[in-house]
N, C-alpha and C positions, 0 to 999 in steps of 0.2 A: 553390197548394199550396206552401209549406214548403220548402226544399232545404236539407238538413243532406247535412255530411260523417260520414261512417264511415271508420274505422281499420280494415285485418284482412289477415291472409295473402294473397299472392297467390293461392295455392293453393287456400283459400277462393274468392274473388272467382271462381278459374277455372271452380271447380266450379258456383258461383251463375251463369256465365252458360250451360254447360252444358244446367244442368237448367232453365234460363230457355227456349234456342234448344229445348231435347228433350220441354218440357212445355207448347207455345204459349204461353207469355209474351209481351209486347212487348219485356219488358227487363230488366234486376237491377232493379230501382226496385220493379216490382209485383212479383218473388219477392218481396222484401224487405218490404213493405207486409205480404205476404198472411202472412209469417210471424209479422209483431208482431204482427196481428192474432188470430195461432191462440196465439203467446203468451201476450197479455194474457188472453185468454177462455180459458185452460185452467184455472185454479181458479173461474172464473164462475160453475159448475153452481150454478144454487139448488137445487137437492134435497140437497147434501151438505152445506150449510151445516149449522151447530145441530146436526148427528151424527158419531156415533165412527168414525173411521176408520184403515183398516189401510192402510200403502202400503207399496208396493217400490220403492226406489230404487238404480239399480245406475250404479255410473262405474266410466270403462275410462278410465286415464292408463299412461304409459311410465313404468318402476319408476327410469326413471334420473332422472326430475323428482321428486326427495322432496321437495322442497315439498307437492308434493300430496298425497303417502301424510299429511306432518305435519300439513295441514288438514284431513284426513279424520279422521285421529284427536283434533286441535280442537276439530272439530264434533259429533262423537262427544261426548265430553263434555262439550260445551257444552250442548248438548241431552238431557241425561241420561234426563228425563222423560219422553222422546218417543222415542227409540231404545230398541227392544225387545230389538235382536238388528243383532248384526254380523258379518259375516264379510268376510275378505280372502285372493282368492284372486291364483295364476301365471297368468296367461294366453299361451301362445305363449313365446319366448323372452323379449321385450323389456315386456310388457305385465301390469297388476295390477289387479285387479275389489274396486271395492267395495260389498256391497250389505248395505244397509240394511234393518231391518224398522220402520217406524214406526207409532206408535198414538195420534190425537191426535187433536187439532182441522185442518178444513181449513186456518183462517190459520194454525197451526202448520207442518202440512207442508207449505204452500204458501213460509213462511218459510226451511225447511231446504232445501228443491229449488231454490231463488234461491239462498242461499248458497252450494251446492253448484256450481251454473249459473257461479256467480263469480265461482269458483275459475281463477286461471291455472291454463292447461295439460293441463285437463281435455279430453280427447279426445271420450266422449261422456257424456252422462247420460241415462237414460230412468227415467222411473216409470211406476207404475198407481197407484191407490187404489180401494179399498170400501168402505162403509158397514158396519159388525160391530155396531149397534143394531139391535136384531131383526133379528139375524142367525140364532139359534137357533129362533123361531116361521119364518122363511121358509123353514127346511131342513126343518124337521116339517109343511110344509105347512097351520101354522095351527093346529093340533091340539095 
């Protein structure tokens, strides 16, 4: 096997071996493995390939790193086509949410949530996605 180095926060690292010692693990090495690996295969699904889909994408950064808010609104309209809806909220004193409503192709939002992923400073990111192609026969039950 391969031995690369990684760069990242202490704090990080601390936490990765944490939940390594808290979740049987051997070590950071298999977190680490098991993460790429839920990385990579998370736009994998073949049933969603070839259909329209809706996601949510929501990031949580400190409002005192604008960099961030500035590439949020970058991508924002960089991606015009694909952003349906945005909103920017306060979170807490120090913290600012932004979520996305996207409508597109999987290699699309799979392209926007990487660049997103990217982004210095971003604290967290999470999406969903669904299929909205016979979205209206599956609510009518077919009918």
């Amino acid at each position: 096997m391969t031995v690369v180095s990684v760069s990242m926060p202490d704090e990080q690292l601390d936490r990765i071996d944490e939940f390594a010692d808290g979740h049987g693990y051997t070590g950071r090495s298999e977190v680490v493995r098991e993460a790429a690996r839920n990385l990579l295969g998370e736009f994998e699904d073949r049933r969603l390939e070839d259909r329209r889909l809706m996601g949510v994408v929501t990031v949580l950064f400190n409002y005192e790193t604008t960099s961030v808010e500035e590439r949020m609104m970058h991508l924002r309209h960089q991606h015009e086509e694909l952003v349906q809806s945005n909103v920017h909220n306060h979170v807490g004193d120090a913290y600012c949410m932004e979520l996305f409503i996207l409508e597109g192709s999987l290699e699309d939002i799979s392209t926007f949530v990487g660049k997103i992923r990217a982004t210095k400073d971003t604290l967290t990111v999470d999406y969903s996605v669904i299929p909205v192609d016979g979205l209206n026969e599956a609510l009518s039950g077919g009918n």
